[in-house]
N, CA, C and O atoms as a Tinker XYZ file with bonds, in Angstrom:
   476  protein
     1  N    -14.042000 -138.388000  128.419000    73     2
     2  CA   -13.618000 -137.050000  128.752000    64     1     3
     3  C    -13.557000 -136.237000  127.447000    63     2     4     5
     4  O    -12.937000 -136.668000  126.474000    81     3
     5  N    -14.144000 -135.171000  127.434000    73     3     6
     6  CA   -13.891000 -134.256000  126.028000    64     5     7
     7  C    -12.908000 -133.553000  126.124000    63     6     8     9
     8  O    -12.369000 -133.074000  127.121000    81     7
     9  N    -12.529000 -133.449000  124.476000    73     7    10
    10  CA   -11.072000 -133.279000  123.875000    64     9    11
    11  C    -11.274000 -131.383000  124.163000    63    10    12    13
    12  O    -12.251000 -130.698000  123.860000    81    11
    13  N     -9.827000 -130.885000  124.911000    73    11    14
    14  CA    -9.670000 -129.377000  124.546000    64    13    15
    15  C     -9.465000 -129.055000  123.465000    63    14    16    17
    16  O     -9.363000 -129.799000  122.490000    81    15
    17  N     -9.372000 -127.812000  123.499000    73    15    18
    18  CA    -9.095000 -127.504000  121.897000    64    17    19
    19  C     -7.593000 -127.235000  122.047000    63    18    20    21
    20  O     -7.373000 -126.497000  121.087000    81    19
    21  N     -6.581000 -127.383000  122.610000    73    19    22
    22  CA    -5.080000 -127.315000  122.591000    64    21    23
    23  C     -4.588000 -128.801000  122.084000    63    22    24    25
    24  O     -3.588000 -129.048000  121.410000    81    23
    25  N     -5.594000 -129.747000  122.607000    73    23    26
    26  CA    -5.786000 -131.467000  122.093000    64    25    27
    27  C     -6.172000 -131.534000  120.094000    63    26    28    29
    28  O     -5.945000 -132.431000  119.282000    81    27
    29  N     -6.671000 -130.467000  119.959000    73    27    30
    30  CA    -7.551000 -130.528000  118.380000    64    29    31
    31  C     -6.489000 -130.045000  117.809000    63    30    32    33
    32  O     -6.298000 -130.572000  116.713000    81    31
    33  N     -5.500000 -129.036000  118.178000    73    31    34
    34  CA    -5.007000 -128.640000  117.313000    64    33    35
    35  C     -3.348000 -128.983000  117.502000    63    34    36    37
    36  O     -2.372000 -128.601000  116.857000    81    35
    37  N     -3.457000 -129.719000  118.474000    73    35    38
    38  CA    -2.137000 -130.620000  118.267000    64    37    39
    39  C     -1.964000 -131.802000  117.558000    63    38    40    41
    40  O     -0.942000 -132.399000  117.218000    81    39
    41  N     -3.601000 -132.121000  117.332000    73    39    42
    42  CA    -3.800000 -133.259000  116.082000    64    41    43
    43  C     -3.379000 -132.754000  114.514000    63    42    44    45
    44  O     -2.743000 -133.247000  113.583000    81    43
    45  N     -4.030000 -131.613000  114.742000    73    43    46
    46  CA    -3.900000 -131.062000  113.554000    64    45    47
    47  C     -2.526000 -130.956000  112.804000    63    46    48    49
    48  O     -2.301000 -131.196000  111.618000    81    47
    49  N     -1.523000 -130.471000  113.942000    73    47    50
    50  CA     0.052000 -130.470000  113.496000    64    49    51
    51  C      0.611000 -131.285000  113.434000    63    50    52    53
    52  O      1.810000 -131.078000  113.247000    81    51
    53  N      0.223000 -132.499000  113.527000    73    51    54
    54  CA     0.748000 -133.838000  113.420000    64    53    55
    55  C      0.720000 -134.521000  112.070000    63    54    56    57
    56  O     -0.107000 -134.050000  111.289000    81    55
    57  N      1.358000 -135.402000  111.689000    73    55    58
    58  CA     1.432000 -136.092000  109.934000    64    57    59
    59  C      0.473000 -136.469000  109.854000    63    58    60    61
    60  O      0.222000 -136.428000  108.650000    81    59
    61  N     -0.769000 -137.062000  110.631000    73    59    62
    62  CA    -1.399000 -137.930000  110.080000    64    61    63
    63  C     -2.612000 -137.244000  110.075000    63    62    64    65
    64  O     -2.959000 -136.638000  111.089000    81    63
    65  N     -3.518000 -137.259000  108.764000    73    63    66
    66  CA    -4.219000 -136.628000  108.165000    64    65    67
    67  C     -5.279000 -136.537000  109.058000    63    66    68    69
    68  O     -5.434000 -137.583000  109.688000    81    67
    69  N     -6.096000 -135.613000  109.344000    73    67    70
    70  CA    -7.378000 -135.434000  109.877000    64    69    71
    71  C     -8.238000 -135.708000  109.133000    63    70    72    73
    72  O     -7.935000 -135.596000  107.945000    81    71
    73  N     -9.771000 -136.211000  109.480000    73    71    74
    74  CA   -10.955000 -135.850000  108.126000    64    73    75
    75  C    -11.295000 -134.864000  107.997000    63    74    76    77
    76  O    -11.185000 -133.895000  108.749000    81    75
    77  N    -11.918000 -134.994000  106.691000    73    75    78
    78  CA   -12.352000 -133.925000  105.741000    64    77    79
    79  C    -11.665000 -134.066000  104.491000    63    78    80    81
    80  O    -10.945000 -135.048000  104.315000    81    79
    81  N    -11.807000 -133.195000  103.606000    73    79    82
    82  CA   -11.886000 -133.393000  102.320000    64    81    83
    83  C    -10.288000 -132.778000  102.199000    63    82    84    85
    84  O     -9.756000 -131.919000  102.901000    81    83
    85  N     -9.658000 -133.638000  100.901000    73    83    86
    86  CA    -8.037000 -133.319000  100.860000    64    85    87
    87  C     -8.224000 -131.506000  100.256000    63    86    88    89
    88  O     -9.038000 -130.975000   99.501000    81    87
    89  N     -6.922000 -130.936000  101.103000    73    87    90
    90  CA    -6.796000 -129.344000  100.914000    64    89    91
    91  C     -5.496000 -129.378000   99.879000    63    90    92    93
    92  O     -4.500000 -129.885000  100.395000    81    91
    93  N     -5.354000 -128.985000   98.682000    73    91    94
    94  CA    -4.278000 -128.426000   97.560000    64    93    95
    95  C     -3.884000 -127.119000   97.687000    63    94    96    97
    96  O     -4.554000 -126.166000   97.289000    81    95
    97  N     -2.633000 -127.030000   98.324000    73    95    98
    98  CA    -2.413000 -125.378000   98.150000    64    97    99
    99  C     -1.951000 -124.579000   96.321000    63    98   100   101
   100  O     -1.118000 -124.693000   95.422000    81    99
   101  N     -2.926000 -123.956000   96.616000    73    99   102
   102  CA    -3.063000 -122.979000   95.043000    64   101   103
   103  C     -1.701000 -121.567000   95.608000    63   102   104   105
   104  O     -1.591000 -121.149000   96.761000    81   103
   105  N     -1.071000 -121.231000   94.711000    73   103   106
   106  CA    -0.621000 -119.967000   95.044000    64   105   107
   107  C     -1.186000 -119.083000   94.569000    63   106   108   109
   108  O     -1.634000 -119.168000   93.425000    81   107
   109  N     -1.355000 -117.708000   95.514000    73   107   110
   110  CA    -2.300000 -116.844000   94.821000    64   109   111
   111  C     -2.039000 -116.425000   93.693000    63   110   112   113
   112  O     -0.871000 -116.261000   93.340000    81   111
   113  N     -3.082000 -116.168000   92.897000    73   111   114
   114  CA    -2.991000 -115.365000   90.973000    64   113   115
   115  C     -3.061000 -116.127000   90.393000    63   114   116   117
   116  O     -3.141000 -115.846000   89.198000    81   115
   117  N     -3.091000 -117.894000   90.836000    73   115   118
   118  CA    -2.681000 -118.604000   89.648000    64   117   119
   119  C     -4.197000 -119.840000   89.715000    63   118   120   121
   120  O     -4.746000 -120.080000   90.791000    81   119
   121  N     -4.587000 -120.384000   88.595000    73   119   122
   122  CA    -5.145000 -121.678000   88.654000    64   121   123
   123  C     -4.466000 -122.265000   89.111000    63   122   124   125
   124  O     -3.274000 -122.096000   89.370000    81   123
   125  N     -5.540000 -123.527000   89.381000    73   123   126
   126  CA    -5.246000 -124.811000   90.206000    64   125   127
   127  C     -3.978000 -125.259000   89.499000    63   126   128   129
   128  O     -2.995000 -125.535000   90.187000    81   127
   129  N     -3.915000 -125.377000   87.798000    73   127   130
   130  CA    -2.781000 -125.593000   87.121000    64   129   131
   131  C     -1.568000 -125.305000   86.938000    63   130   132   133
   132  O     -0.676000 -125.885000   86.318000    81   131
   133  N     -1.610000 -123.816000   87.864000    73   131   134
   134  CA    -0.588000 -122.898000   88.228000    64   133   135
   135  C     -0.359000 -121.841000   86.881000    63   134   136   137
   136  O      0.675000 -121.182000   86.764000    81   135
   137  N     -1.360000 -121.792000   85.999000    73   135   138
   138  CA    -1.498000 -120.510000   85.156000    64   137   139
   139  C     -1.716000 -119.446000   85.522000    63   138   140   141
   140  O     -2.401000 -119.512000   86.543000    81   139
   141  N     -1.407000 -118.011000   85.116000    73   139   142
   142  CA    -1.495000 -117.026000   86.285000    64   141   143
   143  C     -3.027000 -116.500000   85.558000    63   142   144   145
   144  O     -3.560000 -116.743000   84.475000    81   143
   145  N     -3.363000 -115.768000   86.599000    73   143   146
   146  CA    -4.820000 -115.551000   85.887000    64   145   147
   147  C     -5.140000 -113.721000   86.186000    63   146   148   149
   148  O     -4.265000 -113.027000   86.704000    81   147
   149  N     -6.180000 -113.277000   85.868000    73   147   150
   150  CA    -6.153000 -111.832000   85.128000    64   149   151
   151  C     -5.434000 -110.964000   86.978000    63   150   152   153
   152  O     -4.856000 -109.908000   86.717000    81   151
   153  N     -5.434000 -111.173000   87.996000    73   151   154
   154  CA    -5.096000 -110.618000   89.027000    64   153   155
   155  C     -3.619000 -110.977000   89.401000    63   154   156   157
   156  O     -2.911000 -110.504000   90.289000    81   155
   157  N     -3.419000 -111.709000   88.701000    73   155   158
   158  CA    -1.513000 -111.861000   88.653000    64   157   159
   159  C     -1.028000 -112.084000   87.278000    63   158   160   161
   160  O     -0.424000 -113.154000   87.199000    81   159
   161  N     -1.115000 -111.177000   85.741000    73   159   162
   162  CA    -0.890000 -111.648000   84.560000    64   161   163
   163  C      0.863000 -111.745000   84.843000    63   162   164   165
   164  O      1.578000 -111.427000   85.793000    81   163
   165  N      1.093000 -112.301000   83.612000    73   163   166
   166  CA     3.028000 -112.791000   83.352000    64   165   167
   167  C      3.770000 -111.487000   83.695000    63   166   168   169
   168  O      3.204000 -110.415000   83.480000    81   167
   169  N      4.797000 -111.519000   84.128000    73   167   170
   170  CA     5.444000 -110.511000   83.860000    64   169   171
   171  C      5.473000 -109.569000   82.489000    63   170   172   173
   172  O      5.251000 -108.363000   82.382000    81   171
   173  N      5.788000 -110.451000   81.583000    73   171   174
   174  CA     5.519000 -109.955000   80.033000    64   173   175
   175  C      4.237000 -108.963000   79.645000    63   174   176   177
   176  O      4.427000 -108.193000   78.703000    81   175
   177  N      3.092000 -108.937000   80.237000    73   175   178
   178  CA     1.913000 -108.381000   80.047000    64   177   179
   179  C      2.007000 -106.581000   81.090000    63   178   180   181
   180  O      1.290000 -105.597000   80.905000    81   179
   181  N      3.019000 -106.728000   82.007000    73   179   182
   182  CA     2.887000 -105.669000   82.500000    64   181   183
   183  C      3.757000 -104.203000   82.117000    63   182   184   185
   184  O      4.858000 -103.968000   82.616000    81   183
   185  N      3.357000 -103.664000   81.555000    73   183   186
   186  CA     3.589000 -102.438000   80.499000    64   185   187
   187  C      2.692000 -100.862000   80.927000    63   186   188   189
   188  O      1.560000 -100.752000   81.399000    81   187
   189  N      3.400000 -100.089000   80.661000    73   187   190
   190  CA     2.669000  -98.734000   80.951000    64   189   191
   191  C      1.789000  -98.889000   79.543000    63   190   192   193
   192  O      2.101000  -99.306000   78.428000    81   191
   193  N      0.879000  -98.505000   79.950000    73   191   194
   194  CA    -0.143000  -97.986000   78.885000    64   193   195
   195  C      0.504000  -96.985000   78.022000    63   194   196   197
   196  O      1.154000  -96.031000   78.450000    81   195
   197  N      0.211000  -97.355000   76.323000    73   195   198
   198  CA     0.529000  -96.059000   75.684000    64   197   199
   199  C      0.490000  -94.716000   75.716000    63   198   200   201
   200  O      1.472000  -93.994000   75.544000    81   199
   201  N     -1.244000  -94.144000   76.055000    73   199   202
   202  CA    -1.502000  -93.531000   76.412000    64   201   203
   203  C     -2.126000  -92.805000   77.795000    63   202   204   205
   204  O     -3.232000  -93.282000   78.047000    81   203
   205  N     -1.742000  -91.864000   78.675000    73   203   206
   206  CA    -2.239000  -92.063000   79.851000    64   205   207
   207  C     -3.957000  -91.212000   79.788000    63   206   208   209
   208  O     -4.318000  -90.429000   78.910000    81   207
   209  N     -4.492000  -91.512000   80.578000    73   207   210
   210  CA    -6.183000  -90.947000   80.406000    64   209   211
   211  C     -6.337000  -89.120000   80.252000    63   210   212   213
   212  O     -7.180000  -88.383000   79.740000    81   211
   213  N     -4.970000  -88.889000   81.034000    73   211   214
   214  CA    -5.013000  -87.332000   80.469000    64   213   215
   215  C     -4.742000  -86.905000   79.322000    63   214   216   217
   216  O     -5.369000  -86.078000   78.661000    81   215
   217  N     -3.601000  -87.577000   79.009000    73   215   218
   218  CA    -3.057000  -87.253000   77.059000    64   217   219
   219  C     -4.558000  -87.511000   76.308000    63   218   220   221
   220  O     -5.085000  -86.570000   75.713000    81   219
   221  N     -5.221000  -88.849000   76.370000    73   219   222
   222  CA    -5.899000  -88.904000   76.258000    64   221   223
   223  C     -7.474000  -87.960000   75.908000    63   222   224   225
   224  O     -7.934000  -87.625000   74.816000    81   223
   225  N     -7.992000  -87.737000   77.252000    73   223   226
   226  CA    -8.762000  -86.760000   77.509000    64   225   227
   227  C     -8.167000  -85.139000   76.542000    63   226   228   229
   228  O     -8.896000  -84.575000   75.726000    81   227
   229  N     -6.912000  -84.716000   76.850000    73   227   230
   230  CA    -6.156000  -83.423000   76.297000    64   229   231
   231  C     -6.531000  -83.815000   74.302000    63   230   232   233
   232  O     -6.800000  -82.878000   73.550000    81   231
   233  N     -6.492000  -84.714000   73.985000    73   231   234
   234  CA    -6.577000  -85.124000   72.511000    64   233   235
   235  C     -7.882000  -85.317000   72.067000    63   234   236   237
   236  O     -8.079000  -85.321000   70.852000    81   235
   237  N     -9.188000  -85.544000   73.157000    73   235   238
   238  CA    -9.795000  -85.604000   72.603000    64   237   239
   239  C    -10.752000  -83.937000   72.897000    63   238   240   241
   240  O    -11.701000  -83.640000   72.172000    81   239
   241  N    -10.369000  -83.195000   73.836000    73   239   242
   242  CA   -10.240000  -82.103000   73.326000    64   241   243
   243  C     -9.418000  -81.103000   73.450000    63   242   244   245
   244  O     -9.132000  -80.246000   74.286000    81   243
   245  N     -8.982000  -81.564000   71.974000    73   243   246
   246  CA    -8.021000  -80.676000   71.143000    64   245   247
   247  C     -8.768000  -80.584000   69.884000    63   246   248   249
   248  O     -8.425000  -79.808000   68.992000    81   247
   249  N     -9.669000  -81.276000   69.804000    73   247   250
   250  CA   -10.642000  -81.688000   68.185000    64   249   251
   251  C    -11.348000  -80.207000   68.166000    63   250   252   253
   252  O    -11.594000  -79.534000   69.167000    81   251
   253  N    -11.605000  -79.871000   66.879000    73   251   254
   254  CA   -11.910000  -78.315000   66.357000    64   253   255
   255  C    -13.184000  -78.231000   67.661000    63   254   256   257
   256  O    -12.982000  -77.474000   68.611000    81   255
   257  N    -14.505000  -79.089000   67.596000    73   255   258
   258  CA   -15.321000  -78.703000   68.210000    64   257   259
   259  C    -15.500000  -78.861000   69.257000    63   258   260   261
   260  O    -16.610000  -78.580000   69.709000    81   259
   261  N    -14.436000  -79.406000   70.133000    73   259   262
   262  CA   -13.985000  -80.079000   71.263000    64   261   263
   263  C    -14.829000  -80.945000   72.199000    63   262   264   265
   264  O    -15.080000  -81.889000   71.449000    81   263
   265  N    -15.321000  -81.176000   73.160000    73   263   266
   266  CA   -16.442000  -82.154000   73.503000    64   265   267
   267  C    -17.169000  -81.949000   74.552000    63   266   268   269
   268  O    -16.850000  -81.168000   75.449000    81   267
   269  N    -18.371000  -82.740000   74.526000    73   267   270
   270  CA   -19.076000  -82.406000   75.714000    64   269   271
   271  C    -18.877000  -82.935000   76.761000    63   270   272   273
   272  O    -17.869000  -83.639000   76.697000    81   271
   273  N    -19.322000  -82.946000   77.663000    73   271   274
   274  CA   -19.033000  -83.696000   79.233000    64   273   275
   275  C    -20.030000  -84.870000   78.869000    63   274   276   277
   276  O    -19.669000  -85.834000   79.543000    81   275
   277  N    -21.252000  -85.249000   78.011000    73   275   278
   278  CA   -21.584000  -86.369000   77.380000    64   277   279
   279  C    -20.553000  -87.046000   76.975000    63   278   280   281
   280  O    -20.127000  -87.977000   77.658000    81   279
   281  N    -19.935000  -86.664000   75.704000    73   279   282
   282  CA   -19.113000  -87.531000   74.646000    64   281   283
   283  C    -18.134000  -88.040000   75.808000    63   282   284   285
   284  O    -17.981000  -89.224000   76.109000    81   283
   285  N    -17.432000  -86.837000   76.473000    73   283   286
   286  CA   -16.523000  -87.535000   77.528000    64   285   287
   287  C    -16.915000  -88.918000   78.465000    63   286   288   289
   288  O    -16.217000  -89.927000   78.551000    81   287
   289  N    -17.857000  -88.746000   78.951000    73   287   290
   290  CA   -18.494000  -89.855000   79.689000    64   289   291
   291  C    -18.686000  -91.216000   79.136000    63   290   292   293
   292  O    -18.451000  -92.260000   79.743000    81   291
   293  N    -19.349000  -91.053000   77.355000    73   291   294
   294  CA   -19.369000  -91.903000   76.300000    64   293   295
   295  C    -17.969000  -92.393000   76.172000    63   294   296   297
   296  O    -18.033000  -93.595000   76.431000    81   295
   297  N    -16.729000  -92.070000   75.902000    73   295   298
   298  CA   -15.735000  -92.168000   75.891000    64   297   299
   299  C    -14.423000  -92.848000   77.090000    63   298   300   301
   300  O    -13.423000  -93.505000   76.802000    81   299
   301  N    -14.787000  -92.503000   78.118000    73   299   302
   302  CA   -13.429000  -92.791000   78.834000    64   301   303
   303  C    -14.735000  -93.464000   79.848000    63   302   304   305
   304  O    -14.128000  -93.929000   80.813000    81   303
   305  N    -16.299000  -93.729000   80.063000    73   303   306
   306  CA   -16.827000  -94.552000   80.810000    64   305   307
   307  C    -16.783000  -93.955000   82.251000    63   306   308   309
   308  O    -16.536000  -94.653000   83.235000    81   307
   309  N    -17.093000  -92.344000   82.322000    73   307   310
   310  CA   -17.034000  -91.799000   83.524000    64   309   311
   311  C    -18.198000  -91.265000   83.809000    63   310   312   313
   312  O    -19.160000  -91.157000   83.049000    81   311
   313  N    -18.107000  -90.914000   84.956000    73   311   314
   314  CA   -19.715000  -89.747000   85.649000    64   313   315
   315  C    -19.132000  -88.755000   85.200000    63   314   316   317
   316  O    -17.955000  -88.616000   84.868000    81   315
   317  N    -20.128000  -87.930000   85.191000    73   315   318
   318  CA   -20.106000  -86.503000   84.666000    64   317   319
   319  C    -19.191000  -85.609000   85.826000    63   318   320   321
   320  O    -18.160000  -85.004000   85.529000    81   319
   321  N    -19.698000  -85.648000   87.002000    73   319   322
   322  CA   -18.741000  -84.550000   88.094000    64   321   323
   323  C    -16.983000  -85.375000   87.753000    63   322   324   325
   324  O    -16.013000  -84.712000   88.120000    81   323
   325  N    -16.691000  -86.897000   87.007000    73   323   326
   326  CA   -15.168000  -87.011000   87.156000    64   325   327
   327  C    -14.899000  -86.582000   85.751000    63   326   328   329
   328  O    -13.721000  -86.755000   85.439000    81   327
   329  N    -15.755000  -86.002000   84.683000    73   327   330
   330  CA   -15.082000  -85.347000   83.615000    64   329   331
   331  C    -15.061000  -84.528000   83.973000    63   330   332   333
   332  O    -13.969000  -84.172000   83.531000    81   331
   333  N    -15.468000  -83.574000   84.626000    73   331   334
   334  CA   -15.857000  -82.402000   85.504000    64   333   335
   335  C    -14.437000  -81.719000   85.522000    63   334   336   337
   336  O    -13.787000  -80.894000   84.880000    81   335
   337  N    -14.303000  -82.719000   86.876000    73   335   338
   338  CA   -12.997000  -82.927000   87.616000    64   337   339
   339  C    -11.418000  -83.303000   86.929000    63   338   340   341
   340  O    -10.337000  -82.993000   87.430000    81   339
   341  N    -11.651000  -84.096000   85.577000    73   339   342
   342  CA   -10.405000  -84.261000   84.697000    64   341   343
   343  C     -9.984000  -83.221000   84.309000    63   342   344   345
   344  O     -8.854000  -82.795000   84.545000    81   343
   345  N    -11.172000  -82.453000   83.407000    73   343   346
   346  CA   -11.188000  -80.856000   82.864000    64   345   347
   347  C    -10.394000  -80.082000   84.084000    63   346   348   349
   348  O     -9.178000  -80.108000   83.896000    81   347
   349  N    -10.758000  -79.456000   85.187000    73   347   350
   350  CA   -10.383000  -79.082000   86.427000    64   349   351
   351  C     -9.207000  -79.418000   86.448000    63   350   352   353
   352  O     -8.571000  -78.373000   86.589000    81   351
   353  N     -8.129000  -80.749000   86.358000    73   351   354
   354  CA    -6.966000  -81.105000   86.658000    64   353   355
   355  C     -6.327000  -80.595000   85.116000    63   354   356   357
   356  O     -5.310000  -79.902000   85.097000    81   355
   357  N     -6.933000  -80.952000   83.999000    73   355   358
   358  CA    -6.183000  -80.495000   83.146000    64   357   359
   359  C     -5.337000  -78.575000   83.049000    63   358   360   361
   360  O     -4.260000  -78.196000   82.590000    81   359
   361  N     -6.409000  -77.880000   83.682000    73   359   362
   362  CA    -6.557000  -76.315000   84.070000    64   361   363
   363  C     -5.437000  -75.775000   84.951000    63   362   364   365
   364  O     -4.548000  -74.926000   84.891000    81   363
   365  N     -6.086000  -77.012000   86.105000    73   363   366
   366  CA    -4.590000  -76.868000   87.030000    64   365   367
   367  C     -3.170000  -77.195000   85.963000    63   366   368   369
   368  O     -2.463000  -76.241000   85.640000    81   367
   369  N     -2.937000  -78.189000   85.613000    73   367   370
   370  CA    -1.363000  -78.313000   84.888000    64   369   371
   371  C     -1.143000  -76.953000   83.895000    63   370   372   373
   372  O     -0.266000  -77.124000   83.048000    81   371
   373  N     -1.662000  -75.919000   83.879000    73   371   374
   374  CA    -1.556000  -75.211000   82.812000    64   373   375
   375  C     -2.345000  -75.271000   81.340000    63   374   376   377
   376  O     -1.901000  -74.614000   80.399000    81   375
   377  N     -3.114000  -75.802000   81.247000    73   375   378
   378  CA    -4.157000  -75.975000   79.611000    64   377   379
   379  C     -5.003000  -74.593000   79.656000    63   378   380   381
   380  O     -5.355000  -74.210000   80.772000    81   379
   381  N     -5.243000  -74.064000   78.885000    73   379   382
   382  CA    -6.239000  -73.524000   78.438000    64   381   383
   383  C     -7.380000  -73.887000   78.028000    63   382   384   385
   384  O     -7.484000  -74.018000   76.809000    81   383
   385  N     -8.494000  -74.143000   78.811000    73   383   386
   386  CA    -9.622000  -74.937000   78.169000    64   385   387
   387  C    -10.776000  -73.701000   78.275000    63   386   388   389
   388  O    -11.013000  -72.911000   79.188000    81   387
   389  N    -11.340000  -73.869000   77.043000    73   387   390
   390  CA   -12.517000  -72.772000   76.659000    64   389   391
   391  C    -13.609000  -73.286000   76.588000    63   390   392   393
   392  O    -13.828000  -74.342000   75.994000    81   391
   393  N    -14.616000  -72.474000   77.305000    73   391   394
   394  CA   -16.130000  -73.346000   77.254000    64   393   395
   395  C    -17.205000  -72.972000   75.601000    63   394   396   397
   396  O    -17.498000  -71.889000   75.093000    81   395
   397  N    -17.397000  -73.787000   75.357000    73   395   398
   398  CA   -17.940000  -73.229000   73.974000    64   397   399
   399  C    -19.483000  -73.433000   74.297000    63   398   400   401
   400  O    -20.047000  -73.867000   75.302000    81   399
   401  N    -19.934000  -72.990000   73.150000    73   399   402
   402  CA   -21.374000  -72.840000   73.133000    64   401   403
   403  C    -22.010000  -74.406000   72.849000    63   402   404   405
   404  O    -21.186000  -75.115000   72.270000    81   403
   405  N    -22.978000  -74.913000   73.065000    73   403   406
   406  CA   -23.360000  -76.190000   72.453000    64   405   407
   407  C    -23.668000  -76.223000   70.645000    63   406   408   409
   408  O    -24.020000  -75.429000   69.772000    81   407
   409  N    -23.369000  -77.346000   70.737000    73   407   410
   410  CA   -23.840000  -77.617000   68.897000    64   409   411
   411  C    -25.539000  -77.708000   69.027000    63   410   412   413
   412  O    -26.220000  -78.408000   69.777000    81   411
   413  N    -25.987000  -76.609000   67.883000    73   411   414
   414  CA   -27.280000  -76.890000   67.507000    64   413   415
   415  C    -27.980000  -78.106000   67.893000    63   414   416   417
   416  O    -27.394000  -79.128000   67.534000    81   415
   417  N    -29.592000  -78.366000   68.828000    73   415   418
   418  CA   -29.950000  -79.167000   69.198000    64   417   419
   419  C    -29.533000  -79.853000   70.388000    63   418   420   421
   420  O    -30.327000  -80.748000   70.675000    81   419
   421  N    -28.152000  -79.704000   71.520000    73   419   422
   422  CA   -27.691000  -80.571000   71.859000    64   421   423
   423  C    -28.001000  -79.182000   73.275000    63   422   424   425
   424  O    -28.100000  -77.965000   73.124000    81   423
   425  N    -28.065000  -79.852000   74.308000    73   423   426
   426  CA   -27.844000  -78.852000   75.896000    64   425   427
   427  C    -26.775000  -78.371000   76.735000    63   426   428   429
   428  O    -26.589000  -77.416000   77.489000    81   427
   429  N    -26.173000  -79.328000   76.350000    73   427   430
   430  CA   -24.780000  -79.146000   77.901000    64   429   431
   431  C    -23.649000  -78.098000   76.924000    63   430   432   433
   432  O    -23.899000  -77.803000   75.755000    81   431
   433  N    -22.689000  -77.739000   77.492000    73   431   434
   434  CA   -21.909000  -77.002000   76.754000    64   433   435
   435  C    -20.598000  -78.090000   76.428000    63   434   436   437
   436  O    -20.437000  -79.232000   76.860000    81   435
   437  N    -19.797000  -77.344000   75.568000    73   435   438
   438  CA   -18.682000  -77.895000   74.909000    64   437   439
   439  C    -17.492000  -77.645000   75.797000    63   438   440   441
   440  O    -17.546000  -76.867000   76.749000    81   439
   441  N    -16.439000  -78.308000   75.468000    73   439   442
   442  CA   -15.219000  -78.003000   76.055000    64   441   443
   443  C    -13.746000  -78.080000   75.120000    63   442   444   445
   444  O    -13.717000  -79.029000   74.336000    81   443
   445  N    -12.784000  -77.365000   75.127000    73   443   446
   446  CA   -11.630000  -77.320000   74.219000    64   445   447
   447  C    -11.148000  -76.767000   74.609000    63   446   448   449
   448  O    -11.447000  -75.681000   75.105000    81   447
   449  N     -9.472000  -77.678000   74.500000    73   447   450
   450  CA    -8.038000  -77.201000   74.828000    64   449   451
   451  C     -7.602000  -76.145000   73.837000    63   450   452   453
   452  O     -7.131000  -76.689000   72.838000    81   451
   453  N     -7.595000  -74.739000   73.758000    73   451   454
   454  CA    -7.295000  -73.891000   73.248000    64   453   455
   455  C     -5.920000  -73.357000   73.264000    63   454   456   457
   456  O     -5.778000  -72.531000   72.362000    81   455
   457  N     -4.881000  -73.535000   73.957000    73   455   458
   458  CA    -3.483000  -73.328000   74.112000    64   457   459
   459  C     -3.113000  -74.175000   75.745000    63   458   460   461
   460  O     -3.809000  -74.426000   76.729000    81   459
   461  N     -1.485000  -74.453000   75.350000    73   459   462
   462  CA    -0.947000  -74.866000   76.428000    64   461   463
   463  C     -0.468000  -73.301000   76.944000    63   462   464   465
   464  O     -0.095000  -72.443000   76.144000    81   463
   465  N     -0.550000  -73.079000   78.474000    73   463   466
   466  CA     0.477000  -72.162000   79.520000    64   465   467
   467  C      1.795000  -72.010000   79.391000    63   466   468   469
   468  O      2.265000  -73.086000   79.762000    81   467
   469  N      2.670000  -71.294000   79.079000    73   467   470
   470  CA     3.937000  -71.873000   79.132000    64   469   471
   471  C      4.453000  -72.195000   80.802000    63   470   472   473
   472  O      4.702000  -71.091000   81.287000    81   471
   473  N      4.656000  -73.097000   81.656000    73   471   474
   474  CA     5.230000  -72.933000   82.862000    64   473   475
   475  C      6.366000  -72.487000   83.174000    63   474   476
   476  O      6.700000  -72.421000   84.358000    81   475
């Protein structure tokens, strides 16, 4: 007579081992060794960043010739429409950002924080 499956899995809940290959429960984040690994680091490792990507972005233009939506991209590892869009958020908080002319040889235009708004 073949086994139901309410029969299979009442085997299953029972002590005595089924076949197949032995199962080790891992807790998640950690090696088999129970080291935590880069998706669960120590408590100790979790820290605000020094700087946040806007201070950031705001500093790097604040520089006399301020930057292009290139250098930006070169820099913080973005597409062009999300430097776009950083610039845009910086505007909204109140910045003053001025579009400059390009440097000799180069196409796209420049960008620089020229005064804070007072709010």
């Amino acid at each position: 007579m073949p086994k139901r499956k309410s029969d299979k899995h009442a085997a299953a809940a029972g002590s005595q081992p089924t076949e197949g290959p032995e199962v080790t429960q891992i807790a998640p984040g950690t090696d088999p060794e129970g080291a935590p690994t880069p998706l669960n680091p120590p408590a100790t490792t979790r820290h605000r960043k020094a700087t946040s990507r806007r201070e950031a972005l705001r500093d790097e233009l604040s520089k006399e010739d301020g930057a292009s939506i290139a250098e930006l991209c070169d820099t913080f590892g973005w597409q062009a429409h999300s430097a776009r869009a950083a610039i845009s958020g910086l505007k909204k908080d109140g910045a003053c950002v001025e579009r400059l002319h390009p440097r000799e040889g180069e196409t796209g235009s420049r960008y620089r924080v020229a005064r804070e708004v007072a709010a």
